[in-house]
C-alpha positions in Angstrom: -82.9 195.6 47.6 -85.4 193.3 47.7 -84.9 189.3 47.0 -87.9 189.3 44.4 -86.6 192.2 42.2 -84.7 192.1 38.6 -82.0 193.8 40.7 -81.1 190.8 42.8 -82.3 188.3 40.5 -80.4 189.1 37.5 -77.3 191.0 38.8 -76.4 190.9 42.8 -76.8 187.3 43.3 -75.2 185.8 40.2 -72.1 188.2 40.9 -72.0 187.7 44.1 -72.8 183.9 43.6 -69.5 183.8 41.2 -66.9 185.5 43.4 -68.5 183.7 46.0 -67.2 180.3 44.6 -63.9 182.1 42.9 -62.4 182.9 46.3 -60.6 181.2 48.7 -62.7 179.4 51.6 -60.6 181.6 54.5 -61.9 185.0 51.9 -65.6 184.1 51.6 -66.6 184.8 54.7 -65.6 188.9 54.4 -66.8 188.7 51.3 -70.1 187.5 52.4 -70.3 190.0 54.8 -69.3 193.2 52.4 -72.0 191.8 50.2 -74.5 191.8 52.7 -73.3 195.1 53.6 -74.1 196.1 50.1 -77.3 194.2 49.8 -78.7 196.3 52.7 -77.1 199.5 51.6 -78.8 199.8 47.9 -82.7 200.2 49.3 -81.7 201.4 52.8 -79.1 203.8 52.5 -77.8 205.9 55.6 -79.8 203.3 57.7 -76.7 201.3 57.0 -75.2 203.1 59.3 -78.1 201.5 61.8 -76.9 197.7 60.9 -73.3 198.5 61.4 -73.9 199.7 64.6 -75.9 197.0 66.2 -73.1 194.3 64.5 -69.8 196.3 65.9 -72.1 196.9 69.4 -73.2 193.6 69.9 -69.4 192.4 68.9 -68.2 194.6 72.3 -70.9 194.2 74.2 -70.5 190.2 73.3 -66.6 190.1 74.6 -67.4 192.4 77.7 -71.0 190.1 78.7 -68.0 186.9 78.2 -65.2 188.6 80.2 -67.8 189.3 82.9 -69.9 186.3 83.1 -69.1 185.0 86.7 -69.6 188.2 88.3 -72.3 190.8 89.0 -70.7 193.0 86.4 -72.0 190.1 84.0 -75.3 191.2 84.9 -74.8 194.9 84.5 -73.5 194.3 80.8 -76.0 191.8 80.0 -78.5 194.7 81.1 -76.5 197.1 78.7 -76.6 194.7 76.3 -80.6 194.6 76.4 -81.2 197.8 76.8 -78.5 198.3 74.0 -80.5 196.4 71.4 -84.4 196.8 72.5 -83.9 201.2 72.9 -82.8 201.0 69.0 -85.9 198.8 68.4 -87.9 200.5 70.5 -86.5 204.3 69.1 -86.7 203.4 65.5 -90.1 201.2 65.5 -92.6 203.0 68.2 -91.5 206.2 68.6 -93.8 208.3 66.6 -91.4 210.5 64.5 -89.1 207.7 63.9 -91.6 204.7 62.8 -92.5 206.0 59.7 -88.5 205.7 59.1 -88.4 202.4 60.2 -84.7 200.8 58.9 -85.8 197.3 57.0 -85.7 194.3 58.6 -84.7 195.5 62.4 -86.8 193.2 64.7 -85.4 190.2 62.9 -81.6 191.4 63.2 -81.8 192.7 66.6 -83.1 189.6 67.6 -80.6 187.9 65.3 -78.4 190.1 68.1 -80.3 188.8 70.9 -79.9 185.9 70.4 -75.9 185.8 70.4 -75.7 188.4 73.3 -78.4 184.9 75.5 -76.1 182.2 73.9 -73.0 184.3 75.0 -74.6 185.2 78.5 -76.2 181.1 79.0 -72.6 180.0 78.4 -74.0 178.3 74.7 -71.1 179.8 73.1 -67.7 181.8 74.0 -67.7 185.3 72.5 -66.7 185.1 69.2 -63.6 187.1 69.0 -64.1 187.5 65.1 -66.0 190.5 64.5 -66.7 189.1 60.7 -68.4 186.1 62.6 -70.4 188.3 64.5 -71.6 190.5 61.2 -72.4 187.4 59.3 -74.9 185.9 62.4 -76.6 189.3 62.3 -76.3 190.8 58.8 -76.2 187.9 56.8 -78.2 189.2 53.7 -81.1 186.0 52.9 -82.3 185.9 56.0 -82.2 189.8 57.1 -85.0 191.4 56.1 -87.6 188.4 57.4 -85.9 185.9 58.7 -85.8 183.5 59.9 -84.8 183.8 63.2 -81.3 181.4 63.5 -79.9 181.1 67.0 -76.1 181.5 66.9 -75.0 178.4 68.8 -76.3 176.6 66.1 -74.7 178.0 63.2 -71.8 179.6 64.7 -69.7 176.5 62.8 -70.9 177.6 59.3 -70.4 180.9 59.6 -66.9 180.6 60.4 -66.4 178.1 57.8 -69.5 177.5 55.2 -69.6 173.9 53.5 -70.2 174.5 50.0 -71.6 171.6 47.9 -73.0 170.8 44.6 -75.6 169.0 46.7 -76.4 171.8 49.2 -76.6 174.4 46.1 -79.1 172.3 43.9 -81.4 172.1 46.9 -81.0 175.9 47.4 -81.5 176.2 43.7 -85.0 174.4 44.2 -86.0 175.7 47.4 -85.5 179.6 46.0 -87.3 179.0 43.3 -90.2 177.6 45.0 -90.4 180.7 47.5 -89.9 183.0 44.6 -93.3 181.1 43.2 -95.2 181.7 46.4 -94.6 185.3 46.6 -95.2 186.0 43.0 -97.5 183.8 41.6 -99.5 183.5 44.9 -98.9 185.8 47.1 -98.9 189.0 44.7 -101.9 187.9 43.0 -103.8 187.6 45.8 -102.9 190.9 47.5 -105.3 193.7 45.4 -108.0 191.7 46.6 -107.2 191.6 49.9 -105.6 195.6 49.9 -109.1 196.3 47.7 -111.6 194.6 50.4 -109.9 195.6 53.1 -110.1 199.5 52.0 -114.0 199.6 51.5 -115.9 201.5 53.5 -117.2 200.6 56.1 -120.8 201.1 54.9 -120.4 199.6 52.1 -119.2 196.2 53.0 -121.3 193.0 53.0 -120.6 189.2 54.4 -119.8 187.6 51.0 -117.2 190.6 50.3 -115.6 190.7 53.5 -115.4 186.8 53.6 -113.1 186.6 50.6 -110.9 189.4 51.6 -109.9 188.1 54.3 -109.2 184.6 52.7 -107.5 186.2 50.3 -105.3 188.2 53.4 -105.3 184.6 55.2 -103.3 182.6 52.2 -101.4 186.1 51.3 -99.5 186.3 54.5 -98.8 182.8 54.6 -97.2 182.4 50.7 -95.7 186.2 51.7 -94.0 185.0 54.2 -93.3 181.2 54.0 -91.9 182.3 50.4 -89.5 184.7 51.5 -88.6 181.8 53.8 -88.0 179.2 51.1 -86.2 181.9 49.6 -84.1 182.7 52.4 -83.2 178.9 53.3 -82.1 178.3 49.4 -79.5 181.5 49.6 -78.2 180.2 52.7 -78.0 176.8 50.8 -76.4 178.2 48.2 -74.1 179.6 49.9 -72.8 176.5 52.3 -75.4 177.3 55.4 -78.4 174.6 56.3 -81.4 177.2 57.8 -84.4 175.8 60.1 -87.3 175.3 58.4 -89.9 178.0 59.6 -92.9 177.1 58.7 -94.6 173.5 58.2 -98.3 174.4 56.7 -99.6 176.1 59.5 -103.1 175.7 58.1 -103.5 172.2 58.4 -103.4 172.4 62.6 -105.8 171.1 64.7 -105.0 173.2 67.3 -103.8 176.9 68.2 -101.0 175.0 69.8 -100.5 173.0 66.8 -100.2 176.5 64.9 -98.0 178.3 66.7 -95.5 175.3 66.3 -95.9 175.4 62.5 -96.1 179.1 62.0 -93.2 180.8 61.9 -91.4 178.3 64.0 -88.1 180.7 64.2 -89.9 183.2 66.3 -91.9 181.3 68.3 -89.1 178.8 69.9 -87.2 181.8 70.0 -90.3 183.8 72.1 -90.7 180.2 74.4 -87.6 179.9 75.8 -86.4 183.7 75.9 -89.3 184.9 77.2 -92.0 182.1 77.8 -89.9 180.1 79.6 -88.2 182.8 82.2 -91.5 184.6 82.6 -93.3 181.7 83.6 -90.4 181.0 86.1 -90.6 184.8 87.5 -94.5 184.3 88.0 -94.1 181.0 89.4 -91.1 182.4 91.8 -94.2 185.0 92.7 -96.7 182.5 93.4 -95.9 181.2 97.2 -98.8 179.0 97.7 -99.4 176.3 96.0 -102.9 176.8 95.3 -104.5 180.6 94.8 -107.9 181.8 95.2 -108.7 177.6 94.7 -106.8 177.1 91.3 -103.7 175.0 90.6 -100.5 177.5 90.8 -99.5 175.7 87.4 -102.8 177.5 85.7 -101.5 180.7 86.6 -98.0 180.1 85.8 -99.1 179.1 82.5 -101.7 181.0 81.3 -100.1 184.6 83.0 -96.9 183.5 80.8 -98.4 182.6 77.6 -100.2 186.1 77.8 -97.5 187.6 78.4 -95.4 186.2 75.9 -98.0 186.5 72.7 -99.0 190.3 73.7 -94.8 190.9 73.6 -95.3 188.8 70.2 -98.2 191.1 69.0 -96.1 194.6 70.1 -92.8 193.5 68.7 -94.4 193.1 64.9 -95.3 197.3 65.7 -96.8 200.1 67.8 -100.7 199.7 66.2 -102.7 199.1 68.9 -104.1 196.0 67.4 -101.2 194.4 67.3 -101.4 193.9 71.2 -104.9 193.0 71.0 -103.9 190.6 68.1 -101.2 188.9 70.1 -103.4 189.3 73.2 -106.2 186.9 71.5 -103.8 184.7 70.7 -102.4 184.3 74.3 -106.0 184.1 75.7 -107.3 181.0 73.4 -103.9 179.0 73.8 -104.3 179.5 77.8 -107.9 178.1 77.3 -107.1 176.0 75.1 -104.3 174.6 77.4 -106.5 174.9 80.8 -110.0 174.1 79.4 -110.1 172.4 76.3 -107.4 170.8 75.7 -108.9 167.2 76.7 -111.9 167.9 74.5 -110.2 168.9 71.5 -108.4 165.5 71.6 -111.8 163.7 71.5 -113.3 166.1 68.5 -113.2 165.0 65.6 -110.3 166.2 63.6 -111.6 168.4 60.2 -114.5 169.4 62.9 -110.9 170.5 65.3 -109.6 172.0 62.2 -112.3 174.2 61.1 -112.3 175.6 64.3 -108.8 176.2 64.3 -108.9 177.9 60.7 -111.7 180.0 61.4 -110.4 181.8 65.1 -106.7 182.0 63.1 -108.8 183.8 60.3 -110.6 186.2 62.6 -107.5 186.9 64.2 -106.3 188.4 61.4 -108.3 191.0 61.3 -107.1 192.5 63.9 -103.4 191.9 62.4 -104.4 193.5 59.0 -106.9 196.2 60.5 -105.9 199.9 60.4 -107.5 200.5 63.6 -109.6 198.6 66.1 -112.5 200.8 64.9 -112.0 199.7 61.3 -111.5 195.8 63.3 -115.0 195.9 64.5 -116.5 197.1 61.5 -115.1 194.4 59.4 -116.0 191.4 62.2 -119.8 193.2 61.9 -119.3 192.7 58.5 -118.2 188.9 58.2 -121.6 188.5 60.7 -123.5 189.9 58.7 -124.0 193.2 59.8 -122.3 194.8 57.2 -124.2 198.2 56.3 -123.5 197.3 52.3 -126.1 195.9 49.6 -123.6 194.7 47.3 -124.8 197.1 44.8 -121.5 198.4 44.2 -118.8 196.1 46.1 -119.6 192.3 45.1 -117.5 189.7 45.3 -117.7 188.6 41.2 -115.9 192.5 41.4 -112.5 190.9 42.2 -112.4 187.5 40.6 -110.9 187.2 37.6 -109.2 184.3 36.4 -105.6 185.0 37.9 -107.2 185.6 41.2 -109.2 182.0 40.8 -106.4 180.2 40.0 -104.3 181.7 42.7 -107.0 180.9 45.2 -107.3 177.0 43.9 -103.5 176.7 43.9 -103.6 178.6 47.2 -105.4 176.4 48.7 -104.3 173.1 47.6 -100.7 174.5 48.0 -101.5 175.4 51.7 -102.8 171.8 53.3 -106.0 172.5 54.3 -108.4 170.4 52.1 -106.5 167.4 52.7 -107.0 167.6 56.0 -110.5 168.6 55.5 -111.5 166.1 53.3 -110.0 163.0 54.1 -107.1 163.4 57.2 -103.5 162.3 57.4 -104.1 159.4 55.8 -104.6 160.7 52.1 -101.1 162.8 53.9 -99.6 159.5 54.1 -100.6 158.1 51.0 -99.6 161.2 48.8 -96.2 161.0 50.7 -95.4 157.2 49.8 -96.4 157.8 45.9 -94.2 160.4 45.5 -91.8 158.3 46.9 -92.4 155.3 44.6 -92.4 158.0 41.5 -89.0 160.0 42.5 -87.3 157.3 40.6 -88.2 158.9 37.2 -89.7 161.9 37.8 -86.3 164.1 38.9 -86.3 165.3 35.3 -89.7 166.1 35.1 -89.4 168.1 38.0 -86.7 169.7 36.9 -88.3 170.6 33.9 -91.4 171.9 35.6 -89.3 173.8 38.1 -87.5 175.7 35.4 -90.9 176.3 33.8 -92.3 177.8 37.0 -89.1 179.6 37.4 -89.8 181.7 33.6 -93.3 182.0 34.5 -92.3 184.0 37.7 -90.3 186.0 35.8 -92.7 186.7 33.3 -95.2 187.4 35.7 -92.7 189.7 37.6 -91.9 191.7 34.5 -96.2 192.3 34.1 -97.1 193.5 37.8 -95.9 196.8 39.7 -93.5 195.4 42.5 -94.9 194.2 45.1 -92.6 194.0 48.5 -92.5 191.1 51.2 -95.1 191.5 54.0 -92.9 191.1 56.7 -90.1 193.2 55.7 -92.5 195.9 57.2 -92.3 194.7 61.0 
């Protein structure tokens, strides 16, 4: 079941929603965690089997790590523990006759498992001695099949006991509806363009065709995913449970640093200080002297850790070999970005520093949305200028209608980066303090527009073939 279908729309969450609030506060937890059960059951069947088994292993493994966690025998179960959780990841997601069969949503609820099994091992947290406790940090049914990522120390006290609130559930009410937006209005109606460009052939494609495919792709994955994100954090609302925001329009950085702490802000503190953090400490633990072939130990510490850490980022979304080299470009411009640029970036000027910043997160990409790294190369020929098309029969009037303009307009207004093109934080600022002065009156307005918004998803929904979250796929 997926969160943007008339099967969850119109008949799981409203029932669940009602018995939800019905039962007693002790009961809701069990109930949340049947229904979740349930949610995951109706589109993933015997793979159900899959969840289970990583909530009632980590819920052992979790009590044995605790029992242990003094002695050496801590570090043997913590090793059982990882190799527990990354050989189901690893046998379900890159072995070749199983990834094809991939269950939904397991890199985010084995690292939803990962992340109690550190807590539980970094002394964060006791093991929880409630199984229920356990199944609701990993299985928890918003936030399972994309995220995001919620580290169990900090939310261990809702899921024992969620704070319901007419407060918390008309903010949830808002914030769902506003990711349901992204993904359909946006996100879906961008996607044939993108799925269209990106499966012309190679000879065929030209510079203005491959261009708009791929800022089609660009503002796709972003309302894909930041909507399912919205979506998730209103369910938790409505349900009693405050979510971390994951993303904070990524597009408006100045900096690849700048990105990766608005991009999907979940993963990213959750790869810095699982990974970053101890590798850098295992390479600088390697490093003896203090300088090495007449650079600065810290370079290597840093740079050998953050490509270590964003070519694990680029394998753990799948096995495709550009994934890696996705993930490694990304590791190899933030460590020269960190160890070479970084004092002239703060002197450029700042659309200049964003343009720059748009365009090498755009050309990455590619490589993320590439079949292969032969069909990679082609399209980077392409967007040079080297395309081997005419534009005789792929143009790029061939895929703009008016949907597709208006998605693009809203797109890109919705996504931050004009106003930081065009005038800077600023015009930010100012925007922010007028809405402030016009929230007085304008509550009912919104609400109007939000319900308005809300039919015109619907209707919108009932018109297209479904179209399934991005990111349920990795």
């Amino acid at each position: 079941m997926s969160l943007n279908t008339p099967a969850f729309l119109f008949f799981f969450l409203p029932v669940t929603l009602t018995l939800f609030l019905l039962l007693r506060p002790r009961a809701r937890g069990v109930f949340l965690l049947l229904a979740s059960l349930f949610f995951y059951a109706w589109g993933e069947g015997a793979y159900l089997l899959v969840l289970i088994g990583s909530w009632l292993g980590n819920y052992f493994l979790g009590l044995r790590l605790g029992a242990r966690h003094e002695g050496k025998s801590g570090n043997a179960w913590f090793a059982v523990a990882l190799l527990f959780n990354l050989g189901m990841l690893a046998s379900f997601k890159y072995a070749p006759f199983m990834a094809a069969h991939m269950p939904l949503g397991i890199s985010f609820f084995t690292f939803q498992a990962l992340a109690y099994i550190m807590d539980v091992r970094r002394g964060l947290v006791l093991p929880e001695k409630n199984p229920v406790t356990v199944g609701l940090a990993i299985a928890l049914f918003p936030q399972i099949g994309a995220g995001p990522i919620i580290r169990y120390h900090r939310i261990v006290e809702q899921l024992r006991r969620s704070h319901f609130s007419a407060d918390r559930f008309n903010r949830g009410s808002r914030r769902f509806v506003i990711g349901l937006a992204k993904k359909v209005l946006l996100a879906s109606s961008l996607a044939p363009v993108a799925d269209a460009v990106f499966a012309v052939p190679a000879s065929q494609l030209t510079a203005g065709v491959s261009w708009l495919g791929l800022l089609c792709y660009t503002l796709q994955i972003y309302f894909d995913f930041s909507g399912y994100s919205d979506m998730a954090i209103g369910l938790g609302s409505l349900f009693g449970f405050d979510y971390p925001e994951n993303f904070s329009h990524p597009y408006s950085a100045c900096s690849l640093r700048e990105f990766w702490t608005r991009w999907h802000i979940s993963l990213t503190t959750f790869l810095r200080d699982y990974i970053f953090l101890p590798l850098s400490s295992a390479i600088s633990r390697g490093i003896r002297p203090a300088r090495l072939l007449g650079i600065r130990a810290e370079y290597w510490i840093y740079n050998g850790g953050m490509i270590g850490t964003m070519a694990l980022c680029g394998i753990w979304h799948g096995s495709r070999l550009t994934f890696l080299l996705w993930g490694l470009y990304h590791g190899v411009l933030l460590a020269a970005e960190q160890s070479l640029l970084r004092r002239w970036l703060k002197k450029t000027w700042t659309p200049l520093a964003f343009l720059i910043t748009l365009l090498l997160v755009m050309l990455g990409w590619v490589l993320f949305r590439a079949d292969s790294v032969a069909h990679a190369l082609q399209f980077f020929k392409a967007l040079a200028g080297l395309g081997g098309g005419d534009g005789r029969f792929y143009y790029p009037a061939l895929y703009l209608d008016n949907r597709v303009l208006l998605a693009l307009a809203a797109a890109l207004l919705g996504s931050g980066p004009i106003q930081r093109l065009l005038v800077g934080k600023g015009f930010a600022d100012t925007l922010a303090q007028y809405r402030t002065g016009m929230s007085r009156w304008s509550a009912g307005l919104g609400r109007v527009l939000l319900f308005m918004v809300f039919l015109l998803s619907l209707l919108v929904m009932a018109g297209d073939k479904y179209s399934p979250f991005l990111y349920v796929r990795f």
